[in-house]
ZAVEX-490977 format. One line per 3 residues: for each residue x, y, z of N, C-alpha, C. Coordinates in steps of 0.05 Angstrom, whole numbers, plus 5000, padded with zeros to 4 digits. Each point is the difference from the previous one (the first is absolute). Layout:
<nodes>
X,Y,Z,X,Y,Z,X,Y,Z  ... .
</nodes>
This chain:
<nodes>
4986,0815,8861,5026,4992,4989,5022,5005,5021  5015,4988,5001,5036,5000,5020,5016,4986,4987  5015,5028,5007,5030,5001,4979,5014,5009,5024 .
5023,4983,5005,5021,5003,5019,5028,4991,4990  5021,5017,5020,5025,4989,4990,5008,4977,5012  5016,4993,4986,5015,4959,5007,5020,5006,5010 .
5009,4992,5029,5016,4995,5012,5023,5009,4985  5021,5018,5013,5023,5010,4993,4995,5012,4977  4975,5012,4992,4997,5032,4982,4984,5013,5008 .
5004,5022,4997,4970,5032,5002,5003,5005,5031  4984,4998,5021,5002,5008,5019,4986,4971,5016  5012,4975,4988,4999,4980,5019,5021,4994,5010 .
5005,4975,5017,5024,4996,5019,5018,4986,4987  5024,5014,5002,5027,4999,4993,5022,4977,5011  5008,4987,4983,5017,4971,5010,5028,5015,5001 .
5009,5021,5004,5025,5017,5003,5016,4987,5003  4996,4978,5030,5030,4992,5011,5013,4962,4979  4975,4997,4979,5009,4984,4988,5021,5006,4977 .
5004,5019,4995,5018,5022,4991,4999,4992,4966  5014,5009,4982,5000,4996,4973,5001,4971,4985  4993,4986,4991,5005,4970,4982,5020,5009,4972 .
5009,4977,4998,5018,5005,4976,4987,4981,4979  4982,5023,4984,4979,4989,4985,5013,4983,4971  5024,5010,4991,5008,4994,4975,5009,4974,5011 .
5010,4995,5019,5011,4976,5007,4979,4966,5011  4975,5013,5000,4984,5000,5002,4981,4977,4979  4999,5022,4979,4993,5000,4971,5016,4972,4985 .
5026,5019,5011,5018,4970,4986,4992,4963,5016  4997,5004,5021,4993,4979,5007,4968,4990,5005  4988,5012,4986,4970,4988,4989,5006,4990,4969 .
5018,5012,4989,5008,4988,4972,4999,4981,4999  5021,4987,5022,5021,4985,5003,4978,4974,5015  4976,5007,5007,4990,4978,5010,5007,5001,5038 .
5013,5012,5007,4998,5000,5028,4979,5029,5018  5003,4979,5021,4978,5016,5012,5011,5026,5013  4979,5017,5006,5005,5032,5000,4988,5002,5030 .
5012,5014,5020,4989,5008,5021,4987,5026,5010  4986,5003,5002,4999,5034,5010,4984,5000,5029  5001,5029,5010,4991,5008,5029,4978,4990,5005 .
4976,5000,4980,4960,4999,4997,5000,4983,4975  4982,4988,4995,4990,4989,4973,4965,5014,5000  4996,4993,4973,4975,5007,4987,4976,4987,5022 .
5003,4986,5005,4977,4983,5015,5007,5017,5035  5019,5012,4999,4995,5023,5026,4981,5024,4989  5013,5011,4975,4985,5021,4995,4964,4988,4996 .
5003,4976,4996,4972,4995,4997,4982,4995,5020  5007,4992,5020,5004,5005,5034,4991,5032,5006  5019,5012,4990,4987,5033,5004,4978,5007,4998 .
4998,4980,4977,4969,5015,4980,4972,4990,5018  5007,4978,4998,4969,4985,5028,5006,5017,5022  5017,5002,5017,5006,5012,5018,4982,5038,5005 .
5013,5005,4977,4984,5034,4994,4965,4987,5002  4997,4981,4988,4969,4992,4994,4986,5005,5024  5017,4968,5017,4997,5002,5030,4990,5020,5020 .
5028,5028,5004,4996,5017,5002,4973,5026,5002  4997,4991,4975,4977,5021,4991,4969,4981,5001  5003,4975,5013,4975,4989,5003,4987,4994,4975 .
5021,4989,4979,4985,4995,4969,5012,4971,4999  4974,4981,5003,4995,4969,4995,5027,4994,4970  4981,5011,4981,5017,4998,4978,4995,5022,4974 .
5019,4993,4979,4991,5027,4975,5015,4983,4979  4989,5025,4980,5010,4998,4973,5033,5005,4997  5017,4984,4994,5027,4998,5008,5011,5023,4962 .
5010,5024,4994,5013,4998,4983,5027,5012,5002  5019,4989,4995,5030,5004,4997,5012,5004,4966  5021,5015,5004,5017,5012,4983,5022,4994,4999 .
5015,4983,4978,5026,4992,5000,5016,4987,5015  5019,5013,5024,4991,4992,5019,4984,4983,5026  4985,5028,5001,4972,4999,5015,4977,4971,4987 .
4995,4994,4971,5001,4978,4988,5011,4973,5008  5021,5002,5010,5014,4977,5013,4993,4996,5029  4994,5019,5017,4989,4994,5032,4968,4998,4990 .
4986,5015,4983,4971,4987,4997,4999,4973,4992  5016,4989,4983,5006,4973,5002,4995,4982,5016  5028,5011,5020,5005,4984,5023,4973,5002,5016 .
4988,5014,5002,4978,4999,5021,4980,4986,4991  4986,4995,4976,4995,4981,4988,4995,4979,5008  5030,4986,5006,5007,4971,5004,5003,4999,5035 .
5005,5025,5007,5015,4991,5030,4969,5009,5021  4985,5017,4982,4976,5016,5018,4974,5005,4984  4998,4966,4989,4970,4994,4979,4974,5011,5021 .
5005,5009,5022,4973,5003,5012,4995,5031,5001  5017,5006,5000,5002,5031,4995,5002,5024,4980  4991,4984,4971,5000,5005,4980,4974,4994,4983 .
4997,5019,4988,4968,5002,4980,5008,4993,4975  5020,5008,4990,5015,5005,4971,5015,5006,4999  5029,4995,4976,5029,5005,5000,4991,5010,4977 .
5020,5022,4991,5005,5018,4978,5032,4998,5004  5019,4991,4982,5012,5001,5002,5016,5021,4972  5010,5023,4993,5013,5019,4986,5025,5001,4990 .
5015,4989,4981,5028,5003,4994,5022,4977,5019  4994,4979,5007,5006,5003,5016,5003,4969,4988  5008,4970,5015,5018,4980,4988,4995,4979,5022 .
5005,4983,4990,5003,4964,5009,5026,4997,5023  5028,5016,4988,5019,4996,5011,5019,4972,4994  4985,4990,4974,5014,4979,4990,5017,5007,4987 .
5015,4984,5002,5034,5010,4983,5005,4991,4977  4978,4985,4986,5010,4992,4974,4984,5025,4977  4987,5014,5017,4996,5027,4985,5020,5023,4989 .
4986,5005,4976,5013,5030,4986,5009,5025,5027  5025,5002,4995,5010,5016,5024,4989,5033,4975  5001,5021,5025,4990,5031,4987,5027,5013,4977 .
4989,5013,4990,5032,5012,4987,5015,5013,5014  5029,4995,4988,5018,5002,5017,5010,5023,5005  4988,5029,4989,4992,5026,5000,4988,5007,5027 .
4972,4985,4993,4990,5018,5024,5001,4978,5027  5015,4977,5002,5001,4997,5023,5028,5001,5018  5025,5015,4978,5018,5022,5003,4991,5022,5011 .
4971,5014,4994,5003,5018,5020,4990,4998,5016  4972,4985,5004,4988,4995,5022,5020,4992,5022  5021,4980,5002,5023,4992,5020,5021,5018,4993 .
4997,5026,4989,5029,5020,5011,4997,5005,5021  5023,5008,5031,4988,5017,5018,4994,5027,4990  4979,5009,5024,4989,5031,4991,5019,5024,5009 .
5000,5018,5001,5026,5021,5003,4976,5004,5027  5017,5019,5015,4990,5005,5024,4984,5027,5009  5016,5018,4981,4995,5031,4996,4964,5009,4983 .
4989,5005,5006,4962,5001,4988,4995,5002,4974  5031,5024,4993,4995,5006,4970,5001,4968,4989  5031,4993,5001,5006,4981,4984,4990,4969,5005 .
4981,5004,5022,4987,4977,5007,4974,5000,4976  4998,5019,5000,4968,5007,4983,5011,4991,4967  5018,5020,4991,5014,4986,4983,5005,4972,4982 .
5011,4990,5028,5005,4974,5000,4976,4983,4977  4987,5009,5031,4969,4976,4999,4984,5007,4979  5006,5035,4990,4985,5003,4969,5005,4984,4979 .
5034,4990,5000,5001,4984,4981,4990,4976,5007  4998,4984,5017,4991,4975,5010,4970,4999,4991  4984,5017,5002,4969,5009,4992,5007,5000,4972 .
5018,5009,4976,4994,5001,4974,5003,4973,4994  5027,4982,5010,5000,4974,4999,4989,4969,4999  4979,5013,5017,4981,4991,5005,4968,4996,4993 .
4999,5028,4984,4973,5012,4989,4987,4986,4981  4976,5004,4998,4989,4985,4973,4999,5006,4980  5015,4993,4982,5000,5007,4973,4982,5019,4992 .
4976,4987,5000,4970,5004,4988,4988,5026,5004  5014,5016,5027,4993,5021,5008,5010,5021,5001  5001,5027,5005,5015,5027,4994,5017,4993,5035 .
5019,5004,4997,5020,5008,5030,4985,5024,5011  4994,4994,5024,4987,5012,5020,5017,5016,5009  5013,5019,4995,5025,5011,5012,4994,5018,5026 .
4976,5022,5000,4992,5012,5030,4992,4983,5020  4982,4972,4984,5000,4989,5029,5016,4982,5015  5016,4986,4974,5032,4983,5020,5001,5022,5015 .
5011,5023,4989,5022,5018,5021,4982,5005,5026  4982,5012,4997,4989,5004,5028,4988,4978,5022  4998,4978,4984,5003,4972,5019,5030,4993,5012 .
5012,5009,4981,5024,4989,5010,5014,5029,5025  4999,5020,4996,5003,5023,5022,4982,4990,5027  4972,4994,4995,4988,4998,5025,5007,4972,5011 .
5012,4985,4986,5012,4959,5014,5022,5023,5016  5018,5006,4988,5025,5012,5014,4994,5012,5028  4979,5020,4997,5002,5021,5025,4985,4983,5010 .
4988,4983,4999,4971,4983,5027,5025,4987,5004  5011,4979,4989,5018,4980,5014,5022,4985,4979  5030,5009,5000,5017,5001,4981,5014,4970,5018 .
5009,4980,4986,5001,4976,5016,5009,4982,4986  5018,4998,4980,5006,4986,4982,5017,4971,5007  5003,4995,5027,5004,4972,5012,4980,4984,5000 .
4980,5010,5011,4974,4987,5004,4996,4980,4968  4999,5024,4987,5002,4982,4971,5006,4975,4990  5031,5004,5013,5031,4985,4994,4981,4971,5021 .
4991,5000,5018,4995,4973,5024,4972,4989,4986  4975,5028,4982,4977,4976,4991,5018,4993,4983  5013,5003,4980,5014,4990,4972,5006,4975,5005 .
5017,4993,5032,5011,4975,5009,4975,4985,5004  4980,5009,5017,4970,4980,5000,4989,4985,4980  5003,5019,4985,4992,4992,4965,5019,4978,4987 .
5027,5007,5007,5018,4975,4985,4997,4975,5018  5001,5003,5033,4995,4978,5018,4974,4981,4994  4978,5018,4988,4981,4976,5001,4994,4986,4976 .
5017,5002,4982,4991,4978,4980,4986,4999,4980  4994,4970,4994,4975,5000,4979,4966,4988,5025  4998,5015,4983,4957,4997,5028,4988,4985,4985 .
5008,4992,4978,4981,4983,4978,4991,4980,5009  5013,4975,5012,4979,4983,5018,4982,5005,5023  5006,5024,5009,4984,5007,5020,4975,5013,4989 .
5010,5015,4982,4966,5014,4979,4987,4975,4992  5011,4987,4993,4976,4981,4983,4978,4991,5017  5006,5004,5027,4972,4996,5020,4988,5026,5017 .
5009,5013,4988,4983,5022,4993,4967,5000,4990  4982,5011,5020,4973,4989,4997,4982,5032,4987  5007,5019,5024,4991,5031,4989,5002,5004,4980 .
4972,5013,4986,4996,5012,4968,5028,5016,4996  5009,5000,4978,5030,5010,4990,5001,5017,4975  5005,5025,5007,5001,5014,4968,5039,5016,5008 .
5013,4998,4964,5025,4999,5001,5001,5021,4972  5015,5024,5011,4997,5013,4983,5031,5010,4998  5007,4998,4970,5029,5002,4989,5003,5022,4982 .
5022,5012,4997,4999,5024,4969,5010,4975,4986  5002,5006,4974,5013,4985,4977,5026,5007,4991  5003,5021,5010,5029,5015,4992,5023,5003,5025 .
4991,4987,5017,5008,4999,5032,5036,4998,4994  5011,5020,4999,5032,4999,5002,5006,4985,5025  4994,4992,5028,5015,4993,5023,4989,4979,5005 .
4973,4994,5003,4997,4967,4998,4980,4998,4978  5008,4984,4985,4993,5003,4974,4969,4976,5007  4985,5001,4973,4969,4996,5004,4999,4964,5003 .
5020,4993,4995,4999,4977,5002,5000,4992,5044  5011,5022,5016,4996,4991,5021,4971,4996,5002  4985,5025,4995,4964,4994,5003,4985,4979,4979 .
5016,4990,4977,4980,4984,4989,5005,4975,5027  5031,4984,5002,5008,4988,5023,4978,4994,5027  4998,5030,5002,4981,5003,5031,4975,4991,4995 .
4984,5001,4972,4982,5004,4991,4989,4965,4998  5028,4989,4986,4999,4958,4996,4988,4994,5034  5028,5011,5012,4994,4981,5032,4977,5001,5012 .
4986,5024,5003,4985,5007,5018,4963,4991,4987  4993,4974,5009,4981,4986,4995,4985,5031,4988  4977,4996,4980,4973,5014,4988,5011,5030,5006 .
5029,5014,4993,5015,5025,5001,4982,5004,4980  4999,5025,4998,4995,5017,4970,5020,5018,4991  5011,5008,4977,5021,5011,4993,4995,5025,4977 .
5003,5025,5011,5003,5017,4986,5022,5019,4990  5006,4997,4976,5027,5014,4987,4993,5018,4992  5017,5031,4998,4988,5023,4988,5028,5017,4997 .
4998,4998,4967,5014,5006,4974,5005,5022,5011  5034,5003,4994,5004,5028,5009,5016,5007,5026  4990,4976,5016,5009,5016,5025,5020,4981,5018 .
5016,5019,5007,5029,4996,5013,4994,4996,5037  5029,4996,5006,4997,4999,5029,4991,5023,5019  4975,5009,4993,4987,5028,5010,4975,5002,4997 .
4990,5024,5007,4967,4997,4998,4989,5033,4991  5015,5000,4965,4991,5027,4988,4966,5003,5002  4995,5031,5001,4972,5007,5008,4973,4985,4972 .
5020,4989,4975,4997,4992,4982,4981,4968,5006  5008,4991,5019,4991,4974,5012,4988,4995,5030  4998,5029,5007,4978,4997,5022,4968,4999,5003 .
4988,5007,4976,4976,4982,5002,4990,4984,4993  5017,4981,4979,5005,4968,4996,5007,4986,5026  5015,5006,5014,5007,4984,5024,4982,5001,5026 .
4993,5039,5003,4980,5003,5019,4978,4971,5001  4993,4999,4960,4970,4991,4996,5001,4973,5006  5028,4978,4995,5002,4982,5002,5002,4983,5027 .
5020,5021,5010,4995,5001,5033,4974,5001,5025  4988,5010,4992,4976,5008,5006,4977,4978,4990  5003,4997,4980,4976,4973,4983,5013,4970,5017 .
5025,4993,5001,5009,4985,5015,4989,5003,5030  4992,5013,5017,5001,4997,5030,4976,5000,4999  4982,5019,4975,4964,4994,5010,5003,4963,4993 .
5016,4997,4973,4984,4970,4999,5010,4978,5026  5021,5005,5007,5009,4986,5025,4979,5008,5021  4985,5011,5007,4984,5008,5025,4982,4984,4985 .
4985,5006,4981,4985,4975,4988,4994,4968,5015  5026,4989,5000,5004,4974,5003,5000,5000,5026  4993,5015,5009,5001,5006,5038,4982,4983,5007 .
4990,4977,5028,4980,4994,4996,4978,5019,5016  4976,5003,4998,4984,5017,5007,4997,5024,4991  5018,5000,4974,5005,5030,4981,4967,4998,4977 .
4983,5018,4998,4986,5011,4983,5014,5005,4976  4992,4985,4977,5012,5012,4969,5000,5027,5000  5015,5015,4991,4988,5026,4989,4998,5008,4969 .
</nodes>
């Protein structure tokens, strides 16, 4: 498995001198139908992702993304079909705009800026985590906090943020581009999803030719310990059956 950070978070390379976007202004003009510019788009960060592949001398893999990360497994999908076994795509959306926007709660706090100071950064983002949480499940409260203390001290960076946020509004709706989408596809949504609500993954689920779509009651924009071995199992049953269809693959 590889898990790495995306360009302009954690301890990858930093677009510094592109300096802050003025995201609300931003926002307003994706409303509005006009186009949105930013420093990188999604299809760079997806660029990254072959690139790390490259790197490390790996032909291709099992692609899964998160929210987000959901949206560049996407893109790679469509832009890097040779380099892909299977998309899993997690919480994550079409980018079509005639969709149910998130409530207007929790995507108030998700786009507050964060305070700068550790306490009140932690703070912050605790409420952003309850906001966000899944109904269905008890609030994790020791382990937000100590996820959120150890994001701070590895790499506190809250611009980086502010420039994917712009990538995300710059690129659109991908919906004609998924529908030729060929890689086995599993799309997994909570049902109670406060920030993009389940209708982005049923969405992802229409376009993307023979997708399979799993919803699971309960769960919000997060991944309570409540729903990790439903997803483990699904995740996992998805990439053996995709190796399956491999040619020269033995049933198992």
């Amino acid at each position: 498995m590889i898990r790495f950070d995306n360009r302009d978070a954690g301890l990858s390379t930093k677009f510094e001198e592109a300096g802050i976007p003025d995201f609300p202004a931003a926002i307003k003009a994706a409303m509005e139908g006009k186009p949105v510019e930013s420093v990188y788009s999604l299809d760079d960060m997806a660029d990254d992702v072959v690139g790390l592949l490259d790197a490390l001398g790996i032909e291709d893999a099992h692609i899964c993304g998160l929210s987000m990360g959901g949206m560049i497994a996407q893109v790679i999908s469509y832009r890097h079909p040779k380099h892909i076994l299977s998309l899993t795509s997690i919480m994550s959306t079409t980018g079509n705009p005639a969709l149910p926007q998130g409530k207007p709660d929790a995507l108030a706090a998700v786009l507050a800026p964060a305070p700068e100071e550790r306490g009140a950064y932690v703070e912050h983002n605790m409420n952003v985590w309850r906001r966000v949480w899944s109904p269905g499940f008890p609030f994790e409260e020791k382990r937000a906090r100590t996820f959120l203390e150890m994001s701070y001290d590895r790499s506190y960076y809250p611009q980086g943020m502010a420039r994917q946020n712009m990538a995300i509004l710059a690129n659109g709706d991908r919906s004609l581009s998924l529908s030729s989408v060929e890689v086995p596809t599993l799309v997994i949504h909570g049902a109670d999803d406060p920030l993009i609500p389940v209708e982005g993954g049923k969405d992802t689920a229409r376009v993307i030719p023979g997708a399979r779509l799993l919803i699971i009651k309960g769960m919000g924009h997060d991944l309570p310990k409540g729903v990790w071995a439903e997803i483990v199992g699904a995740v996992s049953k998805h990439a053996v059956q995709a190796d399956r269809r491999l040619p020269g693959t033995a049933p198992g």
